[in-house]
C-alpha positions, 0 to 999 in steps of 0.5 A: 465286683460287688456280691449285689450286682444285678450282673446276670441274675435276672433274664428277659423271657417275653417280648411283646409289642402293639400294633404301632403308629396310627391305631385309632380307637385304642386306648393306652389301656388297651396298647399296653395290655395287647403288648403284654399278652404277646410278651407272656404268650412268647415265655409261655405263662399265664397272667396269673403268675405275674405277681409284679408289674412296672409302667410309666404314665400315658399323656391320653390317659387319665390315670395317675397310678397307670400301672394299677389301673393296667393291672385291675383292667388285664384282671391280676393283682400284683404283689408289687407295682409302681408307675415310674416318672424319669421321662424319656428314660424310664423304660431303662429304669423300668429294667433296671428297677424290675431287675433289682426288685427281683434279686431283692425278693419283692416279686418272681415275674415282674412285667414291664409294659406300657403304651401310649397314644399320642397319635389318635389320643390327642390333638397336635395342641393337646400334644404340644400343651402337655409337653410345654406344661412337662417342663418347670412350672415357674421358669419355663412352661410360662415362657411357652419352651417345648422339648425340642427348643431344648433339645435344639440348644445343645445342637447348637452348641455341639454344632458350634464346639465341634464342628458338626453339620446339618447334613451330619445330623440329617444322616442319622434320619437317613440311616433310621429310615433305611433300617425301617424299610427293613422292619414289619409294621414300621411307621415310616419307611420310605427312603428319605435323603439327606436333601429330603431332610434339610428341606422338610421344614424348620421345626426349631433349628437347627431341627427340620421336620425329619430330624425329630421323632415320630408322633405315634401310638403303640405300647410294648412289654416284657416279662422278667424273672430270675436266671434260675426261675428261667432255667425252670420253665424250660426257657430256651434263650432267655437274655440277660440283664448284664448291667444297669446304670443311671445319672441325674444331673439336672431339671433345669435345662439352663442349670444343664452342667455341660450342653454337650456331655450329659449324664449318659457317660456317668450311667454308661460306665456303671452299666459297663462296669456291672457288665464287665464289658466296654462300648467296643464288645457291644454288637447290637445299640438301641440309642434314644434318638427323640432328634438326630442330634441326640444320637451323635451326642449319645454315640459319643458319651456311651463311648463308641466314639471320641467326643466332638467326632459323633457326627463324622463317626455316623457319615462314615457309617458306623451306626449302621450294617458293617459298621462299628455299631448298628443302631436303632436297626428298627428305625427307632424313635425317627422311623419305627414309632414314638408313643411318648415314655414307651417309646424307648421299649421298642429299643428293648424290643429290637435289641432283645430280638436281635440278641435271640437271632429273631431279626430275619433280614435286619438281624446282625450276625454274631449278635451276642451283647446289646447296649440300650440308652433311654434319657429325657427331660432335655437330657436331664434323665439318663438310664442305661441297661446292658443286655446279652446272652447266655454265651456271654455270661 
């Protein structure tokens, strides 16, 4: 193992998340710093000691430089600051970098936050428009392709090769809702079936209205710092960052090398080597789940399952309680709430949460490792961090 490893260096000392889903008159500004006033209420430090901060870009605000324009409104003014830009999986990337930027010296308390208000902050069209115009500028934002047709083409394809059913797909929604029943302050929780899926609507097949995230508002944070800066203050159970790993294998989705293997089996198994652990030691999973076929392909290249069995390995009800690994047991980005960029936070939040036993009646007993999975960009982006406990070390 390199002597530059990230693998245990830095530890999570504060969690924070927003009030989620319809939050009218709230801006992104506003979600992001009331999550980040939690997440350093919950380590026990003042603002003024944060000397670094990391965000990624809000849809409903203006600001290019959001995590500048975060710092001048919560009154700091940090050492070190950048707004981050890899879609969907930038919230790993935020740890991932944040951890590096501590172990290379440029900050000592680094916080992680951003929000977002998709819901209340723009129009459905403006929502759509911005999403369209995300795609590439010559090929494909002309001809009007959205996110979820490309999300849609590899569950075409994975349907095809693999033998994967809409009821398989339909599952993975069931099995969210189920978990945010469980959780305070959830988006959606009334009980969804399998037929409730399949007759929601068509969005873009093979997608019905219940096999896509949620449109939401809401913002989260998180406080970074040395293992031995934490061993400083006193706090009583920091978590880890293990190991952290990234893949970029594309921009275009018809350049996409493989429509049903991604980037996620390459950043995956960094993670996984910087940790030292494999997908069968992890108790706890937060899986980027922007549509239902994205989990079962997620499920099968961070490697708790065979390629082509993801949507067997999900009906048989590994994803969940008593299975192989419980996933998204906040209701993820189906369920819980989906702001955009920060959407993929929220799995940090959970999984943190779960690793400090804080998770009440949804906690997952034992649960000492903690895998989180962000990717984008019709999986062009891929980011994977490794978490754990002290025990695990």
């Amino acid at each position: 193992m390199s002597e530059t490893t990230l693998r245990g260096k830095v530890a999570v000392i504060g969690i924070g998340i927003s009030p989620v889903g319809k939050v009218p008159g709230r801006s992104p500004l506003w979600l992001a710093a009331d999550a980040s006033k939690k997440a350093l209420a919950d380590a026990g430090l003042e603002k003024s000691v944060v000397d670094g901060v990391l965000s990624c870009h809000a849809f409903a605000s203006p600001f290019h430089r959001f995590s500048v324009a975060l710092s001048e409104y919560f009154g700091i003014q940090p050492t070190f600051s950048n707004t981050l830009q890899v879609s969907g999986a930038t919230a790993a990337t935020m740890f991932n970098i944040g951890a590096a930027a501590i172990q290379g010296g440029l900050a000592k308390v680094i916080l992680l936050t951003a929000g977002d208000s998709l819901m209340t902050g723009l129009t459905p069209e403006m929502a759509l428009r911005s999403m369209t115009e995300s795609r590439d500028q010559q090929y494909e934002m002309p001809y009007g392709i959205p996110v979820a047709n490309t999300f849609a083409m590899t569950a075409h394809r994975h349907m095809r090769e693999f033998g994967t059913t809409a009821e398989q797909l339909a599952e993975v929604a069931v099995v969210s809702r189920r978990h945010a029943s469980r959780t305070p302050g959830a988006q959606q929780t009334a009980p969804i079936t399998i037929d409730d899926v399949l007759n929601s609507g068509w969005v873009t097949t093979p997608y019905h209205k219940l096999d896509c995230s949620l449109i939401s508002d809401g913002g989260a944070a998180f406080i970074l710092t040395s293992a031995e800066h934490a061993k400083e203050l006193g706090i009583v159970n920091p978590i880890y960052i293990l190991g952290g790993g990234e893949c970029y294998t594309h921009e275009h989705i018809f350049l996409m090398p493989s429509l049903t293997s991604t980037g996620a089996v390459m950043s995956s198994r960094n993670a996984y080597a910087m940790a030292g652990y494999g997908p069968k030691d992890m108790h706890i999973a937060g899986i980027y789940d922007c549509f239902t076929g994205t989990v079962i392909m997620m499920l099968e290249d961070l490697g708790f399952c065979p390629k082509g069995e993801g949507g067997r390995f999900v009906a048989d009800g590994h994803m969940t309680y008593g299975g192989q690994i419980p996933s998204n047991t906040h209701g993820g980005l189906l369920s819980f709430a989906h702001p955009g960029m920060p959407g993929s936070l929220f799995h940090f939040y959970e999984v943190i949460a779960q690793l400090r036993g804080q998770c009440g009646e949804r906690q997952v007993a034992g649960a000492q490792l903690g895998l989180v999975h962000s990717l984008g960009a019709g999986y062009a982006t891929n980011a994977t961090t490794v978490l754990g406990t002290e025990n695990v070390l």
